[in-house]
N, C-alpha and C positions, 0 to 999 in steps of 0.2 A: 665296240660292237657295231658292225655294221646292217644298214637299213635294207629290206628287201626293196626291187622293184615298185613291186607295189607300193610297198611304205612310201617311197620317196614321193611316188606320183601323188598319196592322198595329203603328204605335206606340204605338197607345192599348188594343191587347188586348195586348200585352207589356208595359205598365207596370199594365194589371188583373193579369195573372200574375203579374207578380212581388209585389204589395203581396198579391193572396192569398196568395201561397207564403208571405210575411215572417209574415202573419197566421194561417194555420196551423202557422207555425213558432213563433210563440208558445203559442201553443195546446196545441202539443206542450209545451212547455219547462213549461208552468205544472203541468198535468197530469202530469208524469212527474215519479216518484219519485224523491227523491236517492240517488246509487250510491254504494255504499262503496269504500274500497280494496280492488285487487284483495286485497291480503295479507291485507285485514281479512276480504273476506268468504269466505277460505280455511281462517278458523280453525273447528275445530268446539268443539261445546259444553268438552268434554275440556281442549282450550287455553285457554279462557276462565275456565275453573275453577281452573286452572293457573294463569294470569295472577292469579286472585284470591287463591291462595293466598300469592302471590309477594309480593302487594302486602298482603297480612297481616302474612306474618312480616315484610317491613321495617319495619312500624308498630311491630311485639311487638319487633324485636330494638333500634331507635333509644328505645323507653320502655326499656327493659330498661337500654341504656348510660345513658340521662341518670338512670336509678334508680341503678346504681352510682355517681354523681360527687357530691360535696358541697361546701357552701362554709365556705370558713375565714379568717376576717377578713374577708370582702367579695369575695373571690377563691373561683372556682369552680375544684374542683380535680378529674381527670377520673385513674384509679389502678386500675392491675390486682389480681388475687391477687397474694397476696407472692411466690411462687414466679416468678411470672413479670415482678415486679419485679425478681428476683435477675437474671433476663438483661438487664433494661433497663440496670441498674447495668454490666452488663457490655459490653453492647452501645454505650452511649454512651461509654465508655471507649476503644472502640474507634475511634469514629468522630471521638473527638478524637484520638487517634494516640499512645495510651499502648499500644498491644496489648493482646489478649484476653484481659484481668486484672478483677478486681471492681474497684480504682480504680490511678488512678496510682500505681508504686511499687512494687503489690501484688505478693508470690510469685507464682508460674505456677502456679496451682490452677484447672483445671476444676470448677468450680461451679456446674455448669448441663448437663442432658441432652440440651439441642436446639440444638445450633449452628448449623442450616440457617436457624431461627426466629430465632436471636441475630443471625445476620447481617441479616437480612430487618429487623431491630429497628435495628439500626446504622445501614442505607441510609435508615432514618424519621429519624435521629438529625441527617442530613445539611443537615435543613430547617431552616430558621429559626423552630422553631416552641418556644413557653416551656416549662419541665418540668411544668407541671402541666397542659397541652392534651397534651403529645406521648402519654400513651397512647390519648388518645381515637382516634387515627392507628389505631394499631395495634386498636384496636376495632373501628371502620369497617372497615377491609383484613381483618379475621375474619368480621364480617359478611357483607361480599362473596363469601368464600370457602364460607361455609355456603350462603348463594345457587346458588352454582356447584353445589356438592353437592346440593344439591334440583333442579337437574336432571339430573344423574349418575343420583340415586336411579328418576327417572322412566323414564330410558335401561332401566337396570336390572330395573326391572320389568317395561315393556314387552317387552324381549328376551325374559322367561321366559314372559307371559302376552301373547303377541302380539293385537290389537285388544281388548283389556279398558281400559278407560279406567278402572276402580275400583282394580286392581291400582296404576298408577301413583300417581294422586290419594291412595289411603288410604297408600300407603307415604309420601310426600312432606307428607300430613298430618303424621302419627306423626311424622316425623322433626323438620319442623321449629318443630316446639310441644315436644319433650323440652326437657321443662328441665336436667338435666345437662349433655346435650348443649351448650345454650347458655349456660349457665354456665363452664362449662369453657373453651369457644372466646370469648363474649362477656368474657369476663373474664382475656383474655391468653395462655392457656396451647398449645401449638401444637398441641393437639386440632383446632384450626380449622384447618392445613393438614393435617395427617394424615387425616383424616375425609373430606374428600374425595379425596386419595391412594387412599385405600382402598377407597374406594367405583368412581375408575376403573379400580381393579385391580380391583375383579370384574366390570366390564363388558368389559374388556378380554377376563378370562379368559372371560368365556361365548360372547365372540366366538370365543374362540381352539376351545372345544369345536364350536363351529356350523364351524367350516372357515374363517370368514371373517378372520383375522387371521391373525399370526406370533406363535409364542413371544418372541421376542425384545425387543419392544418393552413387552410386558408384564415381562418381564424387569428391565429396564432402570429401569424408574417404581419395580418392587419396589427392585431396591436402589437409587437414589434416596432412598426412605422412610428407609432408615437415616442419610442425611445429617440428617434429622429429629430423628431418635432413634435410637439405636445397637439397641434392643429391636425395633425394627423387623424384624429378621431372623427375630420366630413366625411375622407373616403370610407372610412369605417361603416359610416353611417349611412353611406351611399350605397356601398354592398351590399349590405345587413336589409336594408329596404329593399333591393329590388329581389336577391333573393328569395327574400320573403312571399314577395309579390308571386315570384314566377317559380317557383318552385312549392308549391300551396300545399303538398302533402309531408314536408316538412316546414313550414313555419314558424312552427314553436322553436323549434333547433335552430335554423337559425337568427329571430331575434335573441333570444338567450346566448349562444354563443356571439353573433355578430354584436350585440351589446355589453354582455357582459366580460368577456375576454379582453375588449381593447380600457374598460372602466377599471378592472384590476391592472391592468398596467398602468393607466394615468394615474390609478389609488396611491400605488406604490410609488411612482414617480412625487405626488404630491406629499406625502409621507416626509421620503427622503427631501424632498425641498426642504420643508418644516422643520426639519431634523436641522440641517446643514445649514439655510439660508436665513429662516427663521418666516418665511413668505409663501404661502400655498402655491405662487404663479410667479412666473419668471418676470423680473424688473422689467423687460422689455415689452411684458402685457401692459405694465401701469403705463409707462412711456408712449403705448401707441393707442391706445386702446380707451383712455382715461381722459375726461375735461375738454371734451370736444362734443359738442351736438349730433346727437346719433344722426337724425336724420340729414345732416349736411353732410354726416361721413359717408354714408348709405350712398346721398346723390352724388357725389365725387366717385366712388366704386363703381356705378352704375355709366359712370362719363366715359372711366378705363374700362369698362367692357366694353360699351357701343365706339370706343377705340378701337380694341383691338376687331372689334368685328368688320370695320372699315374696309381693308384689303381682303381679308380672308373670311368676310360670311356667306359668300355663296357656295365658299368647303363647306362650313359647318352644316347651311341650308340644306346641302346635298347629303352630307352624310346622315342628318338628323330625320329625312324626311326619307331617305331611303328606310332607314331603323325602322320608322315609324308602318312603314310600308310593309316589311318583312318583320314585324313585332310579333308573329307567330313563333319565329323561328325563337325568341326569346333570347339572342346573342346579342347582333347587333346594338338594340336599346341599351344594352347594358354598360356597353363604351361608351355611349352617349350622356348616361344618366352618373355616369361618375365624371366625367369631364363636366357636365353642366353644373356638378357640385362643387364643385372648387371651382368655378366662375362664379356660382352663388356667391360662395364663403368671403372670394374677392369682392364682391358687392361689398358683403357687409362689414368688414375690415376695411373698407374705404381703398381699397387697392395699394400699389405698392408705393414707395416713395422715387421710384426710376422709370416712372409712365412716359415721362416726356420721350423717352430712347424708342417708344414704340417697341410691337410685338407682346408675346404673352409674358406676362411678369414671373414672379419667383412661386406665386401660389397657384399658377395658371400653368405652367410649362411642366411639368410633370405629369399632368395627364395627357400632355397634345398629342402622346403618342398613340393613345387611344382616339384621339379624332381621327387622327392618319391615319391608322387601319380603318375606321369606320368607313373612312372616305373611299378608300383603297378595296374595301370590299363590296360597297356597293357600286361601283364602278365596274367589278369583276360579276357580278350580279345581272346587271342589265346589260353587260356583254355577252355573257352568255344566253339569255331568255333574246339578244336579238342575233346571235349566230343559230340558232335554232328559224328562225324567221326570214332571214335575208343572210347572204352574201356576208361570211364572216372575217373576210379576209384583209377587209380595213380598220375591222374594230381593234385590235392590238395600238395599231396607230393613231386611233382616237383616245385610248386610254392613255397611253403617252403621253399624249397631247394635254390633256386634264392635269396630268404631274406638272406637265413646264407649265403650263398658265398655275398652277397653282405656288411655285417657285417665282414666279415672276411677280406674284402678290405678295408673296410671303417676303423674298429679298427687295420687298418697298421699291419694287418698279411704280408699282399702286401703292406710295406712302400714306400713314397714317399722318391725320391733320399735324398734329405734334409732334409725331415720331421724327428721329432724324439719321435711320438706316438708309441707306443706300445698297445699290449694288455694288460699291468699292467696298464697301465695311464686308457686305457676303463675301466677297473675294479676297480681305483680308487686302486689300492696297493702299488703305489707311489702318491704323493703329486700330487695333481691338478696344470695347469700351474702356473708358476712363484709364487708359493705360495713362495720360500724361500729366494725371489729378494721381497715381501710385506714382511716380515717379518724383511730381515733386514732392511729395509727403516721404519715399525714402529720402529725401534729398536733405531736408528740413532735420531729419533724424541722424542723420550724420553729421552734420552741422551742431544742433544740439549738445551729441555725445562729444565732441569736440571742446565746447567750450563750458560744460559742465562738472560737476564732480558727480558722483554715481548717488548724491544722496537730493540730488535736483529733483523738485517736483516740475511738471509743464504744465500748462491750459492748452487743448486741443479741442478742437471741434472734430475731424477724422481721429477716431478713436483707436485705430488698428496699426497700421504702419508705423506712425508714428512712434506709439511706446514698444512696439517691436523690435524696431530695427536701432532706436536710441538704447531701449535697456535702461529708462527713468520712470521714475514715477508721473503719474500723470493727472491730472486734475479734467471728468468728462463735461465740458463746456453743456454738448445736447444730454447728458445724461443715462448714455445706455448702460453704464455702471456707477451709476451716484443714483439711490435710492428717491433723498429727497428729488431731485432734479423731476423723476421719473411723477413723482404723485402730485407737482406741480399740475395748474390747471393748462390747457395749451391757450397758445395766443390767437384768439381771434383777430381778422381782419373786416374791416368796416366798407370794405367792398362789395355793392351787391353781389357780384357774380364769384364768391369767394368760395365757392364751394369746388374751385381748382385751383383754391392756395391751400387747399388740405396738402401737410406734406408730413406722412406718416416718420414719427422718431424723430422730427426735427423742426418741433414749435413749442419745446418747451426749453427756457435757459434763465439761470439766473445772475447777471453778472456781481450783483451787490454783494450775492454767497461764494460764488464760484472763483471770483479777483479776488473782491474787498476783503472779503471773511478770511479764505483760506489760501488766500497770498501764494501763489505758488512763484519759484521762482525765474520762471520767464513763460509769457503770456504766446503762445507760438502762431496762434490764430483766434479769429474774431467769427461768428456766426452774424445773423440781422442786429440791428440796432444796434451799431456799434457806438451811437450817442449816450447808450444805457454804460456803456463800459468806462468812456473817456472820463470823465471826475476818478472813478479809481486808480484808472492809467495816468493820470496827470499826478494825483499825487504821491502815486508809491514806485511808478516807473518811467523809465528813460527807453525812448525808442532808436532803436538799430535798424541798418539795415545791411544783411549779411548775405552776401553772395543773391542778390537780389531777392531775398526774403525777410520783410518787416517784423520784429522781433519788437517785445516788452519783455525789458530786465529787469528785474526786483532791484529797487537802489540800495548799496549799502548787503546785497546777499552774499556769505560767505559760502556759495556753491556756484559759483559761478566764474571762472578762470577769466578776470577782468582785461589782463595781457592779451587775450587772443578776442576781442574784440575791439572796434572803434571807440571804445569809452574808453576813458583815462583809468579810471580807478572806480572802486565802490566811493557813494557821495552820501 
């Protein structure tokens, strides 16, 4: 069929239209800019800074782990604090199915302050993963959790200094470059989930002051916390009061809840001890807590606060006096008054037994995140009431400025008397704490497994690595799992000034029980007095020295593979 004239003419200006249209559709496409994701191009600067800072600390906190791991024969070995090797010990025990004992066999001794963390260690334990990668697990899952906390911290600020983008960024600086902080949590200790517990308990509660939340669920997280640690019940009591205080037309609700909620949880926890243990309080209450002159503990506590206030009390000054200033507002104070509770608590616990390393210890650094926003928002406070006044164009730079002098205290530019951080240790260009006291104690523990039979008992004084990583039984020299050890009286010192030889967990020992009595069969380590020890060493054992680690062998023990050491034979 063919087309008329006309036909043809209208089909040949509709295929010019469309080869133009295809031709300025290119036109267009070349010429136009490429669009971001909607979500990207939602973030403002604030988030991006955020974002960067995120992606810092993972870098600082992954060098930070592979600085604590070392190798030993060719084998890279990845090892918490000792202390928090004590729960590994416990916690893989569990997870083989011997129950919540140091090892199989073991008496029912609570040796460990954080159940919630032991279990959390146990459900790691379930993996197929070798003993010397499984704490890196738990390293990683700590990491994670300070993450989460740096954005808690953000929430946190923003609630008190609503659109200040410095408030958020310098609190969440500060926070997650504290070396204690990351010490403490990077290196096993359940600081890493307490810390952010804590931090959404005071988000929680400032909701709760703003109207926009329930008591209750705040509530609830608090006692939680004590599944962590049974000491959990200051912050508890920190909330519960100031609530109280500043929120007047509920009162009653919350002393009742903030009282009673976290007492049914410690109920039931005491309970279950009673049940299982056969002890209302954890072995490691009688141990630190018991046979020591309160008030010389009291003054010792009181020495590691005005320590730690050294470098870094003109933060707290600022931040506390700022609160105090704006205690209308009913926020601020409130970070204040739970952070100064767990500084109390440290009083009177006599502080920690790792004061000397400087910075906030293990009962202090869990809340500092709340000083750091304290700090951080009144800083964002008096910036703004002086951009309103004068010329605001320098104050950003001056709030800055406050971050690094306040980094410059904190990473012990401005050392504490005793502390001994540095600015290498913040930068991670020496060895993270006690990495080379975990090191030789894996060290000891392969050696051990070496030249034992699997039915060896050991005397340790590091109660954690050690039966870890050897897999024998162990005899606890300081006694964080030997009951008697624990209700021993502690050893006074006849030094006036001895109220900084408190050294919480490690002034009680009995050698005459711990050798004489219960003979284990090689003595691995010696605590103080080692004059108290030598009559039992002289007459029941023969001393070694293995790979340059001095060793007591039980003479004459048939657990002990006498060929693979320097002794001839059992005598």
């Amino acid at each position: 069929m063919t087309r008329s004239p006309a036909g043809e003419a209208r089909g040949r200006t509709d295929t010019a239209r469309r080869r133009t249209g295809l031709v300025r559709k290119g036109i267009d496409l070349v010429g136009r800019r490429p669009t971001a994701p909607a979500w990207l191009s939602s973030l403002s600067r604030a988030d991006v800074a955020f974002g960067v800072l995120l992606l810092a600390f993972g870098l600082y906190a992954a060098v930070y782990i592979y600085r604590t791991s070392f190798v030993i024969d060719g084998e890279r070995y990845f090892t918490l604090f000792d202390d928090a090797m004590i729960s590994m010990t416990y916690a893989r025990t569990l997870a083989r199915g011997y129950g919540l004992v140091w090892f199989p066999g073991a008496p029912r001794v609570e040796g460990f302050t954080n159940p919630l963390w032991t279990l959390v260690m146990a459900l790691l334990h379930l993996l197929p993963v070798p003993a010397p990668k499984m704490s890196l697990l738990v390293q990683v899952l700590a990491a994670l959790l300070l993450v989460a906390n740096l954005f808690l911290v953000r929430r946190v600020a923003s609630l008190i200094v609503p659109g200040s983008s410095f408030a958020g960024l310098g609190a969440v600086t500060l926070t997650a470059f504290y070396l204690p902080l990351n010490t403490w949590a990077l290196q096993g200790m359940e600081v890493s989930l307490l810390t952010p517990l804590i931090t959404a308990a005071a988000y929680l509660a400032l909701r709760v002051l703003r109207g926009r939340a329930r008591p209750g669920w705040l509530y609830f997280l608090l006692g939680a916390t004590t599944l962590v640690r049974p000491d959990m019940a200051i912050p508890c009591l920190a909330f519960a009061s100031y609530l109280a205080l500043a929120d007047r037309n509920r009162w009653r609700r919350h002393l009742l809840l903030g009282l009673g909620v976290p007492a049914l949880f410690l109920a039931a926890q005491t309970l279950l001890r009673l049940w299982y243990y056969g002890s209302p309080l954890p072995n490691t209450y009688y141990l630190k807590m018991t046979g020591f002159p309160v008030l010389l503990r009291v003054a010792r506590g009181f020495r590691a606060a005005m320590e730690l206030a050294w470098p870094i009390g003109w933060l707290i000054a600022t931040a506390g006096l700022g609160a105090l200033a704006l205690r209308r507002e009913r926020q601020l104070p409130l970070l204040i008054w739970v952070f100064l509770g767990q500084v109390a608590y440290s009083v009177y616990v006599g502080g920690d037994a790792w004061e000397w390393w400087g910075g906030a210890n293990r009962y202090i650094v869990v809340a500092i995140p709340l000083l750091f926003a304290a700090f951080t928002c009144v800083l964002a406070r008096i910036g703004a009431a002086l951009a309103t006044r004068l010329d605001g164009s320098g104050i950003p730079y001056a709030q800055w400025g406050l971050i690094v002098m306040a980094f410059l205290s904190m990473s012990s530019f401005a050392a504490t008397p005793e502390g001994r951080q540095t600015p290498a240790d913040w930068l991670l260009l020496e060895p993270p704490f006690h990495v080379e006291g975990n090191r030789d104690t894996a060290m000891i523990a392969r050696l051990v497994a070496e030249i034992t039979t699997e039915q060896a008992r050991v005397a340790v004084v590091w109660a954690g690595a050690i039966p870890y990583f050897s897999e024998r039984l162990c005899v606890d020299l300081l006694g964080k799992s030997d009951a008697r050890i624990a209700h021993l009286p502690m050893r006074l010192s006849q030094n006036p000034s001895r109220t900084s030889e408190f050294y919480p967990g490690h002034l009680k020992f009995d050698y005459g029980y711990s050798i004489g009595e219960l003979r284990p069969d090689i003595v691995a380590q010696l605590w103080q007095a080692p004059w108290e020890a030598q009559p039992h060493l002289d007459a029941h054992y023969v001393k070694v020295n293995l790979r340059g680690f001095d060793l007591y062998l039980l003479k004459g023990s048939p657990n002990i593979l006498w060929e693979k050491t320097d002794v001839a034979g059992p005598s």
